[in-house]
N, C-alpha and C positions, 0 to 999 in steps of 0.2 A: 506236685510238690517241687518237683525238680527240674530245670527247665533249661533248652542248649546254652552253650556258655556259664553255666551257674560252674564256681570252683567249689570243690568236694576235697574231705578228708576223708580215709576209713578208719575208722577207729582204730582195729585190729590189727591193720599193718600199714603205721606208721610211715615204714620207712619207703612206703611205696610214692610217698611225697603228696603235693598238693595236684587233683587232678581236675579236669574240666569235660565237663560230660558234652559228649558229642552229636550224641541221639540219645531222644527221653521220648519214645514211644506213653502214649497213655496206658498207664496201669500193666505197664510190659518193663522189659529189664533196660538197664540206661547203658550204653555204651560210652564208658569214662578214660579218657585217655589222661593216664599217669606218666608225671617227667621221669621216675626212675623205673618203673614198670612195663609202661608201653599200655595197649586198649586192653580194656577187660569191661565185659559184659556183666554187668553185676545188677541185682533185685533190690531194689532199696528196703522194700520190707523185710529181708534175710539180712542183711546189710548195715554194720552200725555207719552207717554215712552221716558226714554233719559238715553242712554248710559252712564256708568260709566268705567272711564280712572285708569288703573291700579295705577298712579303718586296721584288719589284722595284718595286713602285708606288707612286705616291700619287697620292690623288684629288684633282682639281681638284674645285667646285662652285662650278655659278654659279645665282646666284639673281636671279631675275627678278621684275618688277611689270608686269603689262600690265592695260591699260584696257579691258574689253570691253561693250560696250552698256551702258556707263554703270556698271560694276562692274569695282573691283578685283582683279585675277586671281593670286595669287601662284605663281609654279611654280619648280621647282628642276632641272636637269641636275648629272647627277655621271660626268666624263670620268677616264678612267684614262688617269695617264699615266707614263712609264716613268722612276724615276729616273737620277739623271746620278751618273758616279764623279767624286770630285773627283780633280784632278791637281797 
């Protein structure tokens, strides 16, 4: 059902954000790394998990400057995050 790179919501805890399963052993528990969580090892069948559709996102990115031993460091994060329906 679930397969590496597929993005995942849990149902139940929301605010764990949107995560992207890392390992999806067959028929064994998926190892899902969440942006505000961190990994968790979770059972899809115990698990209200539901699929997130490329057409629901946009990407946040944040782009960074850091200083390291006297050198400029540039680096970039790019967070998926789920859009809002207007009302």
């Amino acid at each position: 059902m679930f397969r590496k790179g597929d993005l995942v919501r849990h149902g139940t805890m929301p605010s764990w954000g949107i995560g992207s399963v890392v390992k999806a052993p067959r028929g064994g528990n998926l190892l899902i790394r969440f942006e505000q969580a961190g990994d968790k090892l979770i059972h899809p069948g115990y698990a209200p998990l539901t699929m997130v559709r490329e057409d629901e996102l946009l990407y946040l990115v944040i782009r960074e400057v850091q200083i390291k031993r006297g050198r400029t460091v540039k680096t970039a994060r790019v967070i998926p995050v789920v859009k809002r329906e207007r009302e």
